[in-house]
DRENDO-1510 file (C-alpha; in Angstrom, 1 decimal, always signed):
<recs>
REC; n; res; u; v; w
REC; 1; UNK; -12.6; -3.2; +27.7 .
REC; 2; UNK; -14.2; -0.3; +26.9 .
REC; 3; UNK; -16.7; -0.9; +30.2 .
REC; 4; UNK; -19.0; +2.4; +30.9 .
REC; 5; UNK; -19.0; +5.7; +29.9 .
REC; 6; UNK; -20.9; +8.5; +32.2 .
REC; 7; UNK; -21.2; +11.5; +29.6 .
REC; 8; UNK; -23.9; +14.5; +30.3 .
REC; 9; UNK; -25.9; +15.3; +27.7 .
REC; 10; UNK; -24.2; +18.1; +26.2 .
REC; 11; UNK; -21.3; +15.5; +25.8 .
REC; 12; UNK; -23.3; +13.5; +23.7 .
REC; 13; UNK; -25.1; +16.8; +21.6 .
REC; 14; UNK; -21.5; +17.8; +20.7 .
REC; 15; UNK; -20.7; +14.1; +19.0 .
REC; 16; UNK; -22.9; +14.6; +16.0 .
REC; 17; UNK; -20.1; +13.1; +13.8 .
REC; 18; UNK; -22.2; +10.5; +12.1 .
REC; 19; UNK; -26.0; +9.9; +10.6 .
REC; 20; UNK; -27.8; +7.6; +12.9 .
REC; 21; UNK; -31.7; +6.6; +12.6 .
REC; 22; UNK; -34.1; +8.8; +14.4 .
REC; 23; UNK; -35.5; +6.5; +17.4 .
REC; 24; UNK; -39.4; +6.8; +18.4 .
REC; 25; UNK; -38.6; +8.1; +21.8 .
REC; 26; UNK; -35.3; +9.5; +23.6 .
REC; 27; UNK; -33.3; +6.5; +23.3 .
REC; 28; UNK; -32.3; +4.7; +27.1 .
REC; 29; UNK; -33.9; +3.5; +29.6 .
REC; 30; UNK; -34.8; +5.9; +33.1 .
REC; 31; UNK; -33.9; +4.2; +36.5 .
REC; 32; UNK; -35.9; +5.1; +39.5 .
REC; 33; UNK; -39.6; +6.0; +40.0 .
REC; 34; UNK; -41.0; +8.8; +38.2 .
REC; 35; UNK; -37.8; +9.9; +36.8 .
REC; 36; UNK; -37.7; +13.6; +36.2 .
REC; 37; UNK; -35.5; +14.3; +32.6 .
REC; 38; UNK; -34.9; +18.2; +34.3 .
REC; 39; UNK; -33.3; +16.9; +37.7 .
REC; 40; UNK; -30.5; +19.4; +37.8 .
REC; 41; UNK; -27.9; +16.5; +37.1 .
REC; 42; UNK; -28.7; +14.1; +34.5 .
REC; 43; UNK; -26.3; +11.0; +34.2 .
REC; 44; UNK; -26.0; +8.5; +31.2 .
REC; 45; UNK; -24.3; +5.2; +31.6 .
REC; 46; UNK; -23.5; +2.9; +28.0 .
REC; 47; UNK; -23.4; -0.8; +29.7 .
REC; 48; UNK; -22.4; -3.5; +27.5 .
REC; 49; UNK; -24.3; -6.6; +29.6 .
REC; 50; UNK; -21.7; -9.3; +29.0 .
REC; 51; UNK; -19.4; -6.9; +29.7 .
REC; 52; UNK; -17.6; -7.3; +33.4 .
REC; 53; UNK; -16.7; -3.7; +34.4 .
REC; 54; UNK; -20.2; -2.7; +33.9 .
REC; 55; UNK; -21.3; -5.4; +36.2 .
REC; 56; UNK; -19.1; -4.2; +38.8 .
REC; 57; UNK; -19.6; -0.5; +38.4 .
REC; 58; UNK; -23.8; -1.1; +38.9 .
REC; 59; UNK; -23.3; -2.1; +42.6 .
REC; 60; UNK; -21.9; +1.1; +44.0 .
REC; 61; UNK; -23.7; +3.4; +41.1 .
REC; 62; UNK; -27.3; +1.8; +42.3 .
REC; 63; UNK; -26.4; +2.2; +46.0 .
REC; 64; UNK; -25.6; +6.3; +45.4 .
REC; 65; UNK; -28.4; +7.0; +42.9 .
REC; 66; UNK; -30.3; +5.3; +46.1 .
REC; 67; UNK; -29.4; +8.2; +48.3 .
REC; 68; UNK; -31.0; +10.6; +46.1 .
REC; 69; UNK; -34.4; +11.2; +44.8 .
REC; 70; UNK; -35.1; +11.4; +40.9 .
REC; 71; UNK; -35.8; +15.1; +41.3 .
REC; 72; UNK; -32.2; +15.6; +42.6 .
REC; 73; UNK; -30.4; +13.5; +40.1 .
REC; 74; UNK; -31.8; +11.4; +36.8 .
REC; 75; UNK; -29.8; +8.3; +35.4 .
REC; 76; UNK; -30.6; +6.9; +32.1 .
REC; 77; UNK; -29.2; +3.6; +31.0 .
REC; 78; UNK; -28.2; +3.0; +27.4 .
REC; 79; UNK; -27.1; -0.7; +26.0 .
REC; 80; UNK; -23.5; -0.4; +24.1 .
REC; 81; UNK; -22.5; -4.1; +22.8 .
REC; 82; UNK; -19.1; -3.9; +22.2 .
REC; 83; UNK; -18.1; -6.2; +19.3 .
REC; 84; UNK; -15.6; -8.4; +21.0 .
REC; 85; UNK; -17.8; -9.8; +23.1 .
REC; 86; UNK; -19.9; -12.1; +20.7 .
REC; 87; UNK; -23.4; -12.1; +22.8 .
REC; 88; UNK; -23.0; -8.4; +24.0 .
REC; 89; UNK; -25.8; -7.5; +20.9 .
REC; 90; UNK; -28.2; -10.3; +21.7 .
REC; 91; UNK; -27.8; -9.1; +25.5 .
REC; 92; UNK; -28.7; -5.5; +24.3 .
REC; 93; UNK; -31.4; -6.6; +22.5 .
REC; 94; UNK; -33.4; -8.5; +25.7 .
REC; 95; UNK; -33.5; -5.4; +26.9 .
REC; 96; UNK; -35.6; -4.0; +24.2 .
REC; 97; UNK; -37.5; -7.4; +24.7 .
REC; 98; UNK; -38.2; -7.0; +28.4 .
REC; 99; UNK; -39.2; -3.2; +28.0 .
REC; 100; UNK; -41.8; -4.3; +25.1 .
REC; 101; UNK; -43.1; -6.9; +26.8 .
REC; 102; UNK; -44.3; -4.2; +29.8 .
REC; 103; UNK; -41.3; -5.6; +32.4 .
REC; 104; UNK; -38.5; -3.5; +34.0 .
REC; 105; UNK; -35.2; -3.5; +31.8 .
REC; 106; UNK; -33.2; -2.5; +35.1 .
REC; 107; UNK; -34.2; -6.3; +35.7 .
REC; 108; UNK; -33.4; -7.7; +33.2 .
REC; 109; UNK; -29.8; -6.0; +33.2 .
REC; 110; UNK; -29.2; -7.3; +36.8 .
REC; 111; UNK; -30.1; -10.9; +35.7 .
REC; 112; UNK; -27.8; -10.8; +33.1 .
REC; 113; UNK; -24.9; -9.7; +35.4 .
REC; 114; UNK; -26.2; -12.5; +37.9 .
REC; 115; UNK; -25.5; -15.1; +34.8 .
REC; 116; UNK; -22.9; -13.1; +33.4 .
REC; 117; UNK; -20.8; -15.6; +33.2 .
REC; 118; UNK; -22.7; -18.2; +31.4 .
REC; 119; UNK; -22.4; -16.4; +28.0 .
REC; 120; UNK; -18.7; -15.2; +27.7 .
REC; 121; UNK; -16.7; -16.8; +24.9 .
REC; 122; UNK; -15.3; -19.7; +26.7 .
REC; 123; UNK; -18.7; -21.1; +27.9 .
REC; 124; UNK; -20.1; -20.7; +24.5 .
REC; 125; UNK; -17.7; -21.8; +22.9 .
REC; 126; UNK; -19.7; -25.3; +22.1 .
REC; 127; UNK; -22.9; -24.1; +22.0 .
REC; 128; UNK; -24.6; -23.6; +18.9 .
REC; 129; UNK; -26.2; -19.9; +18.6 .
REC; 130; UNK; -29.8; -21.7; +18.8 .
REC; 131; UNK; -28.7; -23.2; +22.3 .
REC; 132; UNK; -27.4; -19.9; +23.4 .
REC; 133; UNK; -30.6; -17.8; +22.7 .
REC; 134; UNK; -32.4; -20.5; +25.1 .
REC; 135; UNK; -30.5; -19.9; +27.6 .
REC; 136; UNK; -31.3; -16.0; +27.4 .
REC; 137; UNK; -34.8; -17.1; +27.4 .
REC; 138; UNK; -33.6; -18.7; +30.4 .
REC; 139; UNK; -32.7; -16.3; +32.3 .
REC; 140; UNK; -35.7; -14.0; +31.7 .
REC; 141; UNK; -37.9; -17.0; +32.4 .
REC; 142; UNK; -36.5; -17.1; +35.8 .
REC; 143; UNK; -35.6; -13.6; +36.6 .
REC; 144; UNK; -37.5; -12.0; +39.2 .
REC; 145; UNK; -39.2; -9.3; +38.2 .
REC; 146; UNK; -39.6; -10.3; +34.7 .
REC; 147; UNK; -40.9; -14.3; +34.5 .
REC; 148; UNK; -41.4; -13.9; +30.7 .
REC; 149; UNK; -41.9; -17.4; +28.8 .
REC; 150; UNK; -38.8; -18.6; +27.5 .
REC; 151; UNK; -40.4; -19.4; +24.3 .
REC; 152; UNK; -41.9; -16.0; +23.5 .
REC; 153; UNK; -38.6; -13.9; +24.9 .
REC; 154; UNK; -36.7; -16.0; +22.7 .
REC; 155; UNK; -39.0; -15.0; +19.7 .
REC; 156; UNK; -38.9; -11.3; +20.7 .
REC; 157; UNK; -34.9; -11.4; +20.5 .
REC; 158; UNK; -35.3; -12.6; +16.6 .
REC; 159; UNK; -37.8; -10.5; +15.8 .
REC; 160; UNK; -36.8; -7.8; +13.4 .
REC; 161; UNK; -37.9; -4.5; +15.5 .
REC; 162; UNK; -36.1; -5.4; +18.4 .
REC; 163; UNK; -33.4; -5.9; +16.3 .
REC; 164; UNK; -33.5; -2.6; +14.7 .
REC; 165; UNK; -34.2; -0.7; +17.7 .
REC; 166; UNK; -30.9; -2.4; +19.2 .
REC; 167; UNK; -28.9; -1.4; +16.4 .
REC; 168; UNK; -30.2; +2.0; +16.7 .
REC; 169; UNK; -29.3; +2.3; +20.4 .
REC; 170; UNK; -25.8; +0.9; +19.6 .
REC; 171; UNK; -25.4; +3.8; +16.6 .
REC; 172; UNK; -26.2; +6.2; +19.1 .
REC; 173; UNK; -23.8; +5.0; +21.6 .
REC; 174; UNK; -21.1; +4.9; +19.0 .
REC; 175; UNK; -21.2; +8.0; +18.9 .
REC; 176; UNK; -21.0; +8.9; +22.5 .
REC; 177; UNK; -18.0; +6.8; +22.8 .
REC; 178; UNK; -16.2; +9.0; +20.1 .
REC; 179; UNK; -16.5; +11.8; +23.2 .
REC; 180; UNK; -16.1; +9.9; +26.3 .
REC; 181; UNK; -13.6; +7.0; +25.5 .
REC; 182; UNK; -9.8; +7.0; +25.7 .
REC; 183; UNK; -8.4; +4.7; +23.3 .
REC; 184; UNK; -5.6; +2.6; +23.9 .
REC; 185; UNK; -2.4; +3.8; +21.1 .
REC; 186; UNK; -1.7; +1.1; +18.8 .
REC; 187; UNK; +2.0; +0.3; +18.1 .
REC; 188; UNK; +1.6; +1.1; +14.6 .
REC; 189; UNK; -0.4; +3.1; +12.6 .
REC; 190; UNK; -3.9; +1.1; +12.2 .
REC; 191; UNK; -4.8; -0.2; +9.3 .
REC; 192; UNK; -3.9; -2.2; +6.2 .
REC; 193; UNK; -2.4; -0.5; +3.3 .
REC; 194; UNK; -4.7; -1.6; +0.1 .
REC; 195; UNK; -0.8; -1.5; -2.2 .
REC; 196; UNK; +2.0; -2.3; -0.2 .
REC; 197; UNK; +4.4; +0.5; -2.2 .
REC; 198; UNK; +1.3; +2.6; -1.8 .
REC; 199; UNK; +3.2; +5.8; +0.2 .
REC; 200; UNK; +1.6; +7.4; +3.3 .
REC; 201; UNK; +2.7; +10.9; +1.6 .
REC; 202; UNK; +0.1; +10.6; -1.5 .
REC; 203; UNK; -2.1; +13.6; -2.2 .
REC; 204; UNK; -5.1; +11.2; -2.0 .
REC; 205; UNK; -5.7; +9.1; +1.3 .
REC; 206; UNK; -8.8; +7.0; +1.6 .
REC; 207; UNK; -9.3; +5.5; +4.2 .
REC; 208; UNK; -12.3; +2.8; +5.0 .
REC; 209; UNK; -14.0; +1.4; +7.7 .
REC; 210; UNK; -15.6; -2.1; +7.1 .
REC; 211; UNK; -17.3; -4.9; +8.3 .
REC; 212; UNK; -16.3; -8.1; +6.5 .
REC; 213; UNK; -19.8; -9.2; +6.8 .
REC; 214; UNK; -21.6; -6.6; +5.8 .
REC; 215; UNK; -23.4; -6.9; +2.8 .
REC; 216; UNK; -23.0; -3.0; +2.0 .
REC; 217; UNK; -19.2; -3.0; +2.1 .
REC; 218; UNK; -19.1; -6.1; +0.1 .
REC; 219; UNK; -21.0; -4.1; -2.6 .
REC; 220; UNK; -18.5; -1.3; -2.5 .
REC; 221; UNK; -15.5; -2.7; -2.6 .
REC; 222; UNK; -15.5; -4.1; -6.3 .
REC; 223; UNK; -15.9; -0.4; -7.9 .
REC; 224; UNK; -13.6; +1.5; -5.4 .
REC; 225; UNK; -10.9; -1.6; -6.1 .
REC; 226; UNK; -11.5; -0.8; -9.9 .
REC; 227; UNK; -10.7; +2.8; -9.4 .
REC; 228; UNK; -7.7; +2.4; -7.2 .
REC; 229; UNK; -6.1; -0.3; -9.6 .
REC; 230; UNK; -6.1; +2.7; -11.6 .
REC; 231; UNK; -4.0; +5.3; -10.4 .
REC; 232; UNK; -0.3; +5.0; -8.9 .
REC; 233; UNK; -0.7; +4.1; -5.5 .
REC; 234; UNK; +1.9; +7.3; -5.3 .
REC; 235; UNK; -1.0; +9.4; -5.9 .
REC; 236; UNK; -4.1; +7.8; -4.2 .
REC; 237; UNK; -3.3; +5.6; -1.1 .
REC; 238; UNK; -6.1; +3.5; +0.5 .
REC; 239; UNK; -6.4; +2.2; +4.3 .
REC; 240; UNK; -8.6; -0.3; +4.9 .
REC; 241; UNK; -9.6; -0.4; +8.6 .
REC; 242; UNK; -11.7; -3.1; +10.5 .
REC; 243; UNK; -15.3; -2.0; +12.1 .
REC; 244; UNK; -16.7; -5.0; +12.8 .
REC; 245; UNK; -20.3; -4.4; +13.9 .
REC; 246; UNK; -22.0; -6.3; +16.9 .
REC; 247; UNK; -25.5; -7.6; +15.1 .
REC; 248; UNK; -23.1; -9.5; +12.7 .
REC; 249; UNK; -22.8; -11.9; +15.1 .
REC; 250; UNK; -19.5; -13.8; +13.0 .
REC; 251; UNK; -17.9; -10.0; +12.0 .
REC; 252; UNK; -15.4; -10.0; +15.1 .
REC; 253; UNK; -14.1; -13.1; +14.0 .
REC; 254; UNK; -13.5; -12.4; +10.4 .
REC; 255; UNK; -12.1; -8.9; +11.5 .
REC; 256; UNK; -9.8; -10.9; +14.0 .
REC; 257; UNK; -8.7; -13.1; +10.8 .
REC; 258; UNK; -7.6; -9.9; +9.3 .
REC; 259; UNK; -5.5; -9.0; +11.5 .
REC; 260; UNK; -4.0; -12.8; +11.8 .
REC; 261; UNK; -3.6; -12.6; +7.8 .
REC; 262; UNK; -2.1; -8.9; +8.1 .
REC; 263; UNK; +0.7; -10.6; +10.4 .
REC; 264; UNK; +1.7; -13.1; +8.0 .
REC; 265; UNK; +4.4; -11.7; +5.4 .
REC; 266; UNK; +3.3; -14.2; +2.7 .
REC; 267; UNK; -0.5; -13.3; +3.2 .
REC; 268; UNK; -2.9; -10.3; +2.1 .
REC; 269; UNK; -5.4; -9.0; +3.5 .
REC; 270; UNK; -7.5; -7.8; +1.4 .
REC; 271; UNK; -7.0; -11.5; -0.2 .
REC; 272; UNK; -8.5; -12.5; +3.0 .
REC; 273; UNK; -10.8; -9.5; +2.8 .
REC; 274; UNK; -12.2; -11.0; -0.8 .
REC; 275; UNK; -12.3; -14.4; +0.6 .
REC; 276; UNK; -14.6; -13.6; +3.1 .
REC; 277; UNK; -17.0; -11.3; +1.0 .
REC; 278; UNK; -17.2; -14.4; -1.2 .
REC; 279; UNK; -18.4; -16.9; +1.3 .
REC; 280; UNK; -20.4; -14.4; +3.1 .
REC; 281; UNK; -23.4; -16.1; +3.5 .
REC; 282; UNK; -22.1; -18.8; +4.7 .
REC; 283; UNK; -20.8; -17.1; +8.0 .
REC; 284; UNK; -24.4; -15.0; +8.3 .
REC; 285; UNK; -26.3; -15.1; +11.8 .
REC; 286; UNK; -29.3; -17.6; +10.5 .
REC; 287; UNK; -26.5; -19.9; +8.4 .
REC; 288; UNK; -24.5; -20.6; +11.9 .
REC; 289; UNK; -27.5; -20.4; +13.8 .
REC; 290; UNK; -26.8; -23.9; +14.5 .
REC; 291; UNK; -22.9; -23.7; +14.9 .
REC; 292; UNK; -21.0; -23.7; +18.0 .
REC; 293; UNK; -18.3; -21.0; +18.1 .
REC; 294; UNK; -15.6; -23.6; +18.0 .
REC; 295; UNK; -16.9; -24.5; +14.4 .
REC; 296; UNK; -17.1; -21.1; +13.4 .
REC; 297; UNK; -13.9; -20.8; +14.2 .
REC; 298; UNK; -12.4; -24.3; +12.4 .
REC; 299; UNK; -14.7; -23.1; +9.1 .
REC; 300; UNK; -12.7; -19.6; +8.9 .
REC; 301; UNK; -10.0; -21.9; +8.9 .
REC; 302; UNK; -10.5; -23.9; +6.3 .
REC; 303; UNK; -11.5; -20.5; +4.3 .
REC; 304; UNK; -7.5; -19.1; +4.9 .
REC; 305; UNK; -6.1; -22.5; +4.1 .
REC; 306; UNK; -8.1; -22.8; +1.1 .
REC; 307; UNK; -8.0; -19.1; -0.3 .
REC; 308; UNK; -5.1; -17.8; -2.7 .
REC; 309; UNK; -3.5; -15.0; -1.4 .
REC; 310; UNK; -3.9; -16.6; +2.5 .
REC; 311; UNK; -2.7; -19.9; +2.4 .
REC; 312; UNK; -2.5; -20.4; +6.1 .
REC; 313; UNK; -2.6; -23.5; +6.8 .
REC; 314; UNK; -6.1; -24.4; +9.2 .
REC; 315; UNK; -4.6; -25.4; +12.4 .
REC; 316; UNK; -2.2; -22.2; +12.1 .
REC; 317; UNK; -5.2; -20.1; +12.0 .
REC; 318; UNK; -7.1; -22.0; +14.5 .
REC; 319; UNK; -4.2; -21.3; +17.0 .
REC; 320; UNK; -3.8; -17.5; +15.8 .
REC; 321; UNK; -7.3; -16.7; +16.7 .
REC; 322; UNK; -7.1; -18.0; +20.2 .
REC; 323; UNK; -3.7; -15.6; +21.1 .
REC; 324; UNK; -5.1; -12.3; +23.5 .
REC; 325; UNK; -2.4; -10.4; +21.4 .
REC; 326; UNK; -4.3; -10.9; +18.1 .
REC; 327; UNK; -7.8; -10.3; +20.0 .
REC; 328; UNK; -6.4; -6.9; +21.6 .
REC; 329; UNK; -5.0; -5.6; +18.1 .
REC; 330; UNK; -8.6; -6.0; +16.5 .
REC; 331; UNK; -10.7; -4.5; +19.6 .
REC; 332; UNK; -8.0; -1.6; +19.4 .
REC; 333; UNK; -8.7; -1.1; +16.2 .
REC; 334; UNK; -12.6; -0.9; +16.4 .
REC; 335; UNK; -12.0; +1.3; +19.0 .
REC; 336; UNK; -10.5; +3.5; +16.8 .
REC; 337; UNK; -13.0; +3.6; +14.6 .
REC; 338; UNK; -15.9; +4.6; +17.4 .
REC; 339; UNK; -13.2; +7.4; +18.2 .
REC; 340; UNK; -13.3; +8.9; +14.8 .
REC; 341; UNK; -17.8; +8.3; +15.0 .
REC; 342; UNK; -18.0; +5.5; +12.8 .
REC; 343; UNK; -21.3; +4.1; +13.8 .
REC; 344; UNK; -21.5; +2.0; +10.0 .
REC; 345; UNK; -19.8; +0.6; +7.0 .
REC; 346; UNK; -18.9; +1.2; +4.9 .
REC; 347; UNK; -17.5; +4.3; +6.3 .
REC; 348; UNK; -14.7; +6.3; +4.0 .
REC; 349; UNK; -12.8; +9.2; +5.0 .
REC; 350; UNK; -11.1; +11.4; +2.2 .
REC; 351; UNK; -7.8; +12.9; +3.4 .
REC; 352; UNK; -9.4; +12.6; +6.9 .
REC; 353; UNK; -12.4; +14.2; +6.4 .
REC; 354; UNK; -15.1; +12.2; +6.5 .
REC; 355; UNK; -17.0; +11.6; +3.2 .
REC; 356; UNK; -20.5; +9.7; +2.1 .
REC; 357; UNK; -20.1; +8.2; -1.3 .
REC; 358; UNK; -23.2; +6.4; -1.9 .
REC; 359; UNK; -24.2; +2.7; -2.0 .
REC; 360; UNK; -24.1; +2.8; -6.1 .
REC; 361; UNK; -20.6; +4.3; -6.9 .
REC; 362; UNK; -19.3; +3.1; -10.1 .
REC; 363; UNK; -15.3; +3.2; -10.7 .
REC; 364; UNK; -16.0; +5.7; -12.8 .
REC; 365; UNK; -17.4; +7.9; -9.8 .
REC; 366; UNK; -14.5; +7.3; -7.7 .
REC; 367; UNK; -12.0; +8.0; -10.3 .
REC; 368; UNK; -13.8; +11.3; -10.5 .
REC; 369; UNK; -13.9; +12.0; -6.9 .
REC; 370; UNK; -10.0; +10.7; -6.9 .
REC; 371; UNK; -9.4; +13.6; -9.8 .
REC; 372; UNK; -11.6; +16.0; -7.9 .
REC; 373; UNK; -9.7; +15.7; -4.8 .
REC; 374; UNK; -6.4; +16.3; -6.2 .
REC; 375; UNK; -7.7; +19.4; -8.2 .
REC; 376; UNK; -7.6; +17.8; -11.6 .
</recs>
């Protein structure tokens, strides 16, 4: 788990490896009375709230910011969903709720870490996503120091600013993780290969970070495929690499079916890739809204036994996606990706340096950029 990451903030001045949105105010939240931004030491914590390293690391952090006063030592709190866990973002996002609705977000983090437990994968796994946003509204309904209808919390975590100003925080955070976080080495080089003769020598390397349900790489995809089909893969390789992003709420598991499809010698990837992208909506946040994640689950299943290219049959997939191994390859892979300061997809680098092509690239653009790169 990636847990927490204490950076200063010259750390996080010197990540500025990707565009994120501008927030309205420093983004994090200030612990302790009249907090004073120019305490000599100034402390920043990225807590994932399903997450259960960050849970255990609040106890003793709280008790020593406790010896001090907030002119001796400022700590700022900053949400970071990682995209493994499938309610970290929705977790993140009550605490945009509680601060909006005038009530302390430092509770609202410790009653998550009191019910922790309720919202990890294997309790959820039967819920429908409808069931499980009641239950945060729950919690905050209960919490002391927040007592916030259910019903009205519940509508503030759907609304669409909270929402944005989650996924800004988590952008931000991305990028801090590129500076603080070790990453785990994967035991081969990460990615999938877009032509399997396609040599890790050619002049041209693209690589790309995407989310399989993202609507923006979805759009991408078709005109950069065009353009690649049209050059030896000896001369322009492309790496596809998996950045599943937390406010998808179904992107972990279509990244995790990647990986599943990329271990299966009769399988493609990018066939799996393509298959997803096609029933896209069908897998979106409102259209499983009232899915468990079990069903989610059986549904991408049918998709690989059903797709050309895949052709795995349902209960083999079903099985796959429940194996830690296959669940470690993919969260080592996305943390890759927050290592090099992805923060969105899709996300292309061009012989490693990092590149912006545009939402509206035709084939023609990237054969030009292809050419361009190679000096033609």
């Amino acid at each position: 788990m990636l847990g927490i990451a204490a950076v200063v903030a010259a750390a996080l001045a010197a990540t500025a490896v990707a565009q994120v949105p501008v927030p309205a105010r420093p983004d994090g939240y200030r612990y302790m009375p009249l907090p004073n931004r120019s305490a000599p030491l100034q402390l920043h914590g990225y807590f994932d709230l399903t997450c259960p390293d960050c849970k255990d690391t609040w106890g003793p952090l709280k008790a020593a910011l406790a010896e001090f006063n907030s002119a001796q030592i400022g700590f700022t709190m900053h949400t970071f969903s990682l995209a493994n866990h499938r309610y970290g973002f929705t977790a993140a996002s009550g605490a945009h709720a509680a601060e909006n609705a005038h009530k302390d977000p430092f509770a609202w983090m410790e009653a998550m870490f009191a019910n922790q437990d309720k919202f990890w994968d294997e309790p959820t796994d039967n819920l429908t996503g409808t069931q499980v946003f009641e239950l945060f509204g729950q919690v905050a309904e209960d919490a002391p120091g927040l007592r916030i209808p259910k019903d009205e919390f519940v509508a503030a975590l759907k609304s669409r600013p909270v929402n944005l100003a989650t996924r800004t925080t988590w952008k931000l955070g991305a990028l801090a993780a590129a500076a603080a976080q070790e990453v785990p080495i994967p035991s081969a080089p990460d990615g999938f290969r877009y032509n399997v003769t396609s040599n890790r020598t050619a002049p041209v390397q693209i690589e790309g970070y995407f989310d399989l349900m993202c609507p923006d790489t979805r759009a991408a995809w078709p005109a950069l495929k065009s353009a690649l089909d049209s050059f030896d893969p000896a001369s322009v390789a492309f790496t596809m690499h998996l950045f599943p992003l937390p406010y998808h709420h179904n992107s972990y598991l279509a990244a995790e079916g990647a990986t599943i499809v990329g271990l299966t010698a009769s399988s493609s990837p990018f066939a799996w890739m393509e298959a997803v992208f096609a029933a896209q909506e069908q897998f979106g946040n409102g259209a499983t809204a009232g899915m468990s994640m079990t069903e989610v689950i059986a549904a991408f299943g049918k998709l690989a036994s059903q797709s050309a290219g895949v052709n795995i049959p349902a209960a083999t997939f079903i099985n796959d996606m429940n194996q830690v191994s296959n669940d470690a390859r993919t969260r080592i892979s996305w943390k890759l990706g927050c290592a090099r300061g992805v923060s969105g997809t899709p996300t292309f680098f061009a012989n490693g340096a990092r590149f912006s092509p545009g939402g509206s690239w035709s084939a023609s653009d990237w054969t030009a950029f292809f050419r361009q790169v190679m000096g033609n």
